[in-house]
N, C-alpha and C positions, 0 to 999 in steps of 0.2 A: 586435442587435434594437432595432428603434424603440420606445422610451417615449413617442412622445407623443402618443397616442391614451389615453395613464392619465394624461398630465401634469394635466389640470383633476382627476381624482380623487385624485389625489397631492398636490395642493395644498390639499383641503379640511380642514378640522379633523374631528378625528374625535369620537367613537367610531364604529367601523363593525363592520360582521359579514361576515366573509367565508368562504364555506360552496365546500369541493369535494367534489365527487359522482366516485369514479372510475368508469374504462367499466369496462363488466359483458358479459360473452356476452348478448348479447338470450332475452328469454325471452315464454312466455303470458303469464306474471303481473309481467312489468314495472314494467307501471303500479302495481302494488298494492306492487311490492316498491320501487320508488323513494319511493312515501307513505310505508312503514313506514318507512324509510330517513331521509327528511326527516324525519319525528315524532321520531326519538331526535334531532337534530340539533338541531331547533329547541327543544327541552326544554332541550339543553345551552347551547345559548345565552342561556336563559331566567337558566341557575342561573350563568352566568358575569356576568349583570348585563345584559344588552339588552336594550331598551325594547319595549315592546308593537309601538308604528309598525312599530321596523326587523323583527321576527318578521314582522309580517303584512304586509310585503310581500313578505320573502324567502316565505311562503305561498302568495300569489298565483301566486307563477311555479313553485317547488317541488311545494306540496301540490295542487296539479290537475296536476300534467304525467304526461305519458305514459311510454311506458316511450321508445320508438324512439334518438333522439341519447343522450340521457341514458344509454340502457343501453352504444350501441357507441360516444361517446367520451367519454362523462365532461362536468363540467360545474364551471368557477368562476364562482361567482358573488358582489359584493360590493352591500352595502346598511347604507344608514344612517338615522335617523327621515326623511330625507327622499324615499326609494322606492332600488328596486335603481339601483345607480350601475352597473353593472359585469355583466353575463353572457354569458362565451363557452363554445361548446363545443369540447373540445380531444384530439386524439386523445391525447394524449401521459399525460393524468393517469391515471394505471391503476396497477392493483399497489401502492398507495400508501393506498387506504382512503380511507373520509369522513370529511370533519374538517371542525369549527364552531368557528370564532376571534371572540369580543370582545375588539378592542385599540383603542388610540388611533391604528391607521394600518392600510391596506388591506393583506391578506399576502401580499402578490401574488410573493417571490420563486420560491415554487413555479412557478406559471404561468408564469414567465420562464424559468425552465427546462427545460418542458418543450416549451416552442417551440425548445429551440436542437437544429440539424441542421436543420428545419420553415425553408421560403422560402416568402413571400407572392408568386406568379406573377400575373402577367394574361397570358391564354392569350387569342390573337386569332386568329380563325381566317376568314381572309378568302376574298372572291372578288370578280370585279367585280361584282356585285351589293348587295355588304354585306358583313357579318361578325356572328361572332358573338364577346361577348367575354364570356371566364370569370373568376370571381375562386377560387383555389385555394392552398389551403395545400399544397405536395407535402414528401414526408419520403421521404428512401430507406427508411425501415424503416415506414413506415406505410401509403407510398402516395400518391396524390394523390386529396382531398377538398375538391370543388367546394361554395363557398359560396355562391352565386351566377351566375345567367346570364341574360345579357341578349342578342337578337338584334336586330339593327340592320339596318334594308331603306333601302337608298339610297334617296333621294328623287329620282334622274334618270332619266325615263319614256324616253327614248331606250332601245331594243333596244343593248344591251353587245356582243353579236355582232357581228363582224365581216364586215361586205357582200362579198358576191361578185362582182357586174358592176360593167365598170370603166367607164374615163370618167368625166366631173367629176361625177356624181351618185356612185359609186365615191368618188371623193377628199370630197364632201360629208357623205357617210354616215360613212366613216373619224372626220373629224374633229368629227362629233355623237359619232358611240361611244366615241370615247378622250375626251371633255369627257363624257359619261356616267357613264363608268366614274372623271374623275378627281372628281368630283362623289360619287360613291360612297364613294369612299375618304376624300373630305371629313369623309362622315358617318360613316363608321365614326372616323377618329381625333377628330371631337368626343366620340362617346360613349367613344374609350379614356380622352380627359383627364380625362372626367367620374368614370369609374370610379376610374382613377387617381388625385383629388383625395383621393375618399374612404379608400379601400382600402391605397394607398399600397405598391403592390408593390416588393419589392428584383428581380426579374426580368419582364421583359417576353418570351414568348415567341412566334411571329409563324409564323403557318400559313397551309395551307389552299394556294389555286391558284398557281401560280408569277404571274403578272402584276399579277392581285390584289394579294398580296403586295405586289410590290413598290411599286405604286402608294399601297399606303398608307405602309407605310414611308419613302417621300420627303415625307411629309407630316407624319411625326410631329416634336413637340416636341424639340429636342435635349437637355433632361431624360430625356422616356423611349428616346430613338431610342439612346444612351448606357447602358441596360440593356435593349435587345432583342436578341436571340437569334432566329437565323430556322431553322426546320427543316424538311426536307423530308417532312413527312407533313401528316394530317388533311386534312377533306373536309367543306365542308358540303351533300354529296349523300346524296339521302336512302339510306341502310342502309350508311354510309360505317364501315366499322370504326374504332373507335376505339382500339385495342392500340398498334398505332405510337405515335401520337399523343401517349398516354400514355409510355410508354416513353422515346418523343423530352423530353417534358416532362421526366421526373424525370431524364433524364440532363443534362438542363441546368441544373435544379435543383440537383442533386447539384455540379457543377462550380461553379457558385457560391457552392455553400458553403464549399467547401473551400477557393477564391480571396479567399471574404472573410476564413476563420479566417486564412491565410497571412499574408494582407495584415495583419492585426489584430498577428499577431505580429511581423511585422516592423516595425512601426511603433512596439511596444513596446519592443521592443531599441532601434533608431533613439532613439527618445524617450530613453529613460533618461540614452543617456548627454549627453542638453543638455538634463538637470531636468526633463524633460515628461513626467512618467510616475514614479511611482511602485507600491510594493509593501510587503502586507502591512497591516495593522488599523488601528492609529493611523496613518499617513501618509495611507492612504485616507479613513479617517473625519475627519481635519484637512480635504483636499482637498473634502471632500463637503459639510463645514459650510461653508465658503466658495464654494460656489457653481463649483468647478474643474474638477470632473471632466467629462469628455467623453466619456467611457467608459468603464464600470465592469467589472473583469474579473473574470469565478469560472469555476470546475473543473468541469467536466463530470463528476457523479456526486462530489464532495467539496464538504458545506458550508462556508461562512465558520464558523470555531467561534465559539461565546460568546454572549453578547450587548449590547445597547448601549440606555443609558437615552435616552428619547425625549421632550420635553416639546409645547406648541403648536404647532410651528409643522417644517415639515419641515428645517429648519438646526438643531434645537433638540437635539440630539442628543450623547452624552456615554460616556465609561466608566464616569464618575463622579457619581451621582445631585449631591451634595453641589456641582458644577460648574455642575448642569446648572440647580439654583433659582437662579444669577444672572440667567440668562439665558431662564427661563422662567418662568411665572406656574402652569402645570400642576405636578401630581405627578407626578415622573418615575416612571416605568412602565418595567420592561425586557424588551424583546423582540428576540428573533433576529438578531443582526448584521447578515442577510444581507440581511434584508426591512427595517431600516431605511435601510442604505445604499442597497439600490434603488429605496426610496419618493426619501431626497432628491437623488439622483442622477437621478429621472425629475421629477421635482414644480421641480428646476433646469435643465430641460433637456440634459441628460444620455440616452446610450443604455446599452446591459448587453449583452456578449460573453459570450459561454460557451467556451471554448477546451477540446480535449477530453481527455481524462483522463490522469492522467499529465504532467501540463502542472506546472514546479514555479517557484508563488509562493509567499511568503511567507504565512501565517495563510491561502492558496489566496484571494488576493484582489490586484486591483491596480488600475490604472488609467492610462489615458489622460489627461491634462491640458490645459486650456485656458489656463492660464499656468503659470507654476510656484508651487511652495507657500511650498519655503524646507525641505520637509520631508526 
């Protein structure tokens, strides 16, 4: 999973407050039972030492919100005296209860967890006309939940249809409508890049008319043409069933994940044995203060145990409080192995694997290398 849409939050000093709301069955009284819900939350933040600022902003977005997302997928969100840093909503945090953390760093190793199996798609679904492009999280156990959608209308006023009478007005017409239609697809793969700058899908999946299609697909970037996936469904006619579609999506979804886990493990074996890769607590946490890791591994459903003191600065991190005053000017504070390693593993540009359960590391932790440690 990519950290670095958290890197600039992962690099800031803290204190921060990072508040999860799990999903709930939607109800009448939602809204009222999300306020009640926030009120004990932000009280507990109050008594754990949070500033006035950082409560009332987490208020803002909390204590006026409705019930709708918040009830059916849960909500992280992080903030510090400077306003909320940090709010997604995520199907996956559920079952897990609300929780209100004051620490010296954002606790985001839940949230990174509960995306793994969860693929960021752009779903294109074209025609010679345009397209339209989705931005979706799919999960084989959750689904696919569209976060966005943007339709895109070619700007080539040329009729895309295809002329009937022949002769050189015949051959004129032909070659206005294919410069029409490649014009179209022009604009549809500007607005996929656009999407894609932001969004940053691990899958691209490519729909909709067969010609279409293809026409944009010879257009796209060889970044994303390199994760597209072309399938044979969807429509953008109107009362076009979308079951397929879907279906198609999460099957390709699905095959990606299991390619990346695959690949992830074999590169960890591979690595090991020429020092690029390590396993287990201290090796990982050596690798992560120095700035190494390239991939940080945990267990699907087993945490990293213990925990690891943490001082200013995201490298600042120790077993050992008494280690950790050389090298910090803060009072080491100790929190959750798991969540400091994936602050300075994302905060150094670093990404975070989930590998699935049953998977056996060391202290259920490892990593990827960008050199070697010596460890």
């Amino acid at each position: 999973m990519d950290l670095s849409r958290t890197r600039d939050l992962f690099e800031r000093p803290g204190p921060f407050a990072t508040v999860y709301l799990e999903a709930r069955s939607p109800g009448e009284n939602g809204a009222k039972e999300t306020e009640l819900r926030w009120r004990g939350l932000s009280k507990s933040l109050s008594e754990q030492g949070a500033d006035d600022k950082t409560v009332a902003a987490l208020d803002e977005v909390l204590g006026t919100a409705r019930g709708g997302d918040l009830d059916a997928y849960g909500r992280v969100v992080v903030a510090s005296p400077d306003g909320v840093l940090f709010d997604e909503t995520v199907d996956a945090v559920d079952a897990s209860g609300d929780s209100a953390i004051w620490s010296p760093l954002p606790e985001l190793g839940a949230y990174y967890r509960s995306q793994s199996g969860s693929v960021r798609v752009l779903l294109v679904v074209a025609d010679k006309t345009g397209g339209d492009v989705h931005q979706v999280i799919a999960s084989n156990a959750e689904g696919a939940r569209e976060l966005t959608e943007e339709t895109i209308s070619g700007s080539a006023v040329e009729n895309v249809h295809k002329p009937r009478e022949g002769g050189n007005a015949h051959k004129q017409r032909q070659r206005r409508h294919e410069q029409a239609t490649y014009q179209n697809a022009a604009d549809v793969v500007a607005g996929v890049r656009s999407a894609a700058s932001s969004f940053r899908p691990e899958v691209l999946v490519l729909a909709g008319e067969v010609q279409g299609r293809e026409v944009v697909r010879e257009q796209l970037p060889k970044e994303l043409l390199d994760i597209t996936r072309e399938v044979d469904a969807g429509s953008r006619a109107a009362g076009a069933s979308e079951d397929a579609l879907e279906d198609a999506l999460l099957t390709e979804a699905g095959r990606a994940a299991t390619e990346q886990e695959t690949a992830v493990r074999r590169q960890f074996h591979e690595a090991k044995a020429h020092a690029n890769a390590v396993e287990g607590l201290e090796p990982v946490l050596e690798a992560a203060r120095t700035g190494a890791v390239a991939t940080l591994l945990l267990v699907d459903g087993t945490p990293v145990p213990g925990e690891l003191y943490v001082g200013d600065s995201p490298e600042a991190l120790s077993t050992d409080p008494a280690n950790l005053r050389e090298i910090s000017d803060a009072k080491p504070v100790a929190r959750p192995a798991e969540n400091v390693l994936v602050r300075a593993t994302g905060a150094l540009g670093g990404d975070v694997a989930v590998l699935g359960a049953g998977t056996e590391l060391v202290d259920n932790v490892g990593a990827l290398l960008r050199f070697p440690t010596g460890s």
